[in-house]
C-alpha positions as CSV (number, residue, x, y, z in Angstrom):
1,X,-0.3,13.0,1.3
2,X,-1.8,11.9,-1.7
3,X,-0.3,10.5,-4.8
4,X,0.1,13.7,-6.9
5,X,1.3,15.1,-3.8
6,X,4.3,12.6,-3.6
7,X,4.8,13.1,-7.6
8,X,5.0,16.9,-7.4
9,X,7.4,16.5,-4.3
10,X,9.7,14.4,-6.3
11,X,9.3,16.3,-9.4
12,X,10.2,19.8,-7.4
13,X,13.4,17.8,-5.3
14,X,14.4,17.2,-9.0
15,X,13.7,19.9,-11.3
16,X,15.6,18.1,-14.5
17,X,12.8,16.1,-14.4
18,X,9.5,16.4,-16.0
19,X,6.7,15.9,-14.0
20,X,4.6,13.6,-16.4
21,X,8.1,11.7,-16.7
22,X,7.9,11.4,-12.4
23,X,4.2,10.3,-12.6
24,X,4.9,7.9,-15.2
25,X,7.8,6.2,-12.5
26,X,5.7,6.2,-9.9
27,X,2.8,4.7,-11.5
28,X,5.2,1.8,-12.7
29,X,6.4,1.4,-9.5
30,X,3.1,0.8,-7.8
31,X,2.1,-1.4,-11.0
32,X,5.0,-3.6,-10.2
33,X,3.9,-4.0,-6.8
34,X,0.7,-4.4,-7.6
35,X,1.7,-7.2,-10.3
36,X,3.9,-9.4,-7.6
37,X,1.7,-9.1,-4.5
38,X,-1.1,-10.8,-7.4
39,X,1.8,-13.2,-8.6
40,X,2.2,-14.4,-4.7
41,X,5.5,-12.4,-4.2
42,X,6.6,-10.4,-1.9
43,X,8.1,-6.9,-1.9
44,X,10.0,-5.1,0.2
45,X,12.0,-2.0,0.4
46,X,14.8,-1.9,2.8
47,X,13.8,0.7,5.5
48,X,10.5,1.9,4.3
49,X,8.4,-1.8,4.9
50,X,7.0,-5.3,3.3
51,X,4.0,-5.7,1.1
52,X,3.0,-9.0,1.1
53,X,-0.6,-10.8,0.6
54,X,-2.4,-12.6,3.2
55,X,-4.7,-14.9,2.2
56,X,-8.4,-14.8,4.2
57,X,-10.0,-18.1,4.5
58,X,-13.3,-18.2,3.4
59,X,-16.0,-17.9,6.1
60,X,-20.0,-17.7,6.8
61,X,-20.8,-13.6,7.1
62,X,-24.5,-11.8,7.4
63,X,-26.3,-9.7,4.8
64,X,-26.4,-6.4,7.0
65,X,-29.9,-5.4,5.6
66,X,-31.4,-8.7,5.4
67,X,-29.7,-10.6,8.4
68,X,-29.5,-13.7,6.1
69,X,-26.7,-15.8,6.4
70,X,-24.0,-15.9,3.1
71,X,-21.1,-17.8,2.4
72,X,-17.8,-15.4,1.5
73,X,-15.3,-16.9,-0.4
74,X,-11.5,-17.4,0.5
75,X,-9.7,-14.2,-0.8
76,X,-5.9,-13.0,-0.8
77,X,-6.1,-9.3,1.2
78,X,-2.7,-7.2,0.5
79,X,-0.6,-6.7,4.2
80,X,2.3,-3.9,4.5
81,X,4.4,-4.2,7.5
82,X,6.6,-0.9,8.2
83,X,10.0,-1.2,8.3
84,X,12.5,-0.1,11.5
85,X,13.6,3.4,10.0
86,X,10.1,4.2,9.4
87,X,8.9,2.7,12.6
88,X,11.6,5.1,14.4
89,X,10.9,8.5,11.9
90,X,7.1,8.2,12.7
91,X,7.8,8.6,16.5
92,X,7.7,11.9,16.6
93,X,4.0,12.1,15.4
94,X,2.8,9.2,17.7
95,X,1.2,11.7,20.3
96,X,0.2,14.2,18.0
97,X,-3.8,14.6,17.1
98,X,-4.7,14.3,13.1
């Protein structure tokens, strides 16, 4: 599912609703994310998971083409753990083939 997948989902479970009105939530939802995981925070919603940000320390990596050696800087990389209910509801698929 893509994003104007979820937005037309939520716009037909709720048909009083406009669906530019539905994009425009979900867009500020993801915006407030976006803006607290870059603040430091942490988000989560109850059941679904955690976004957080992990920070990566900085390291020595290799120039695939050119084999040199470069330094990579420390970084802050975002981290979502799932949540029990969605842990549990995505059983059903944990066999399956995509």
């Amino acid at each position: 599912m893509i994003k104007s997948d979820l937005i037309g989902r939520i716009a037909s479970q709720n048909p009083h609703l406009y669906q530019r009105d539905v994009a425009n939530i979900v867009d500020a939802i993801f915006d407030e994310i976006v803006k607290a995981l870059s603040r430091g925070d942490r988000v989560e919603l109850r059941g679904f998971g955690a976004f957080s940000a992990k920070i990566r320390g900085a390291r020595k990596g290799r120039n695939p083409r050119t084999g040199a050696e470069v330094r990579v800087a420390q970084k802050a990389i975002p981290f979502f753990k799932t949540g029990k209910e969605m842990r549990s509801g995505c059983r059903f698929y944990a066999g399956r083939k995509r």
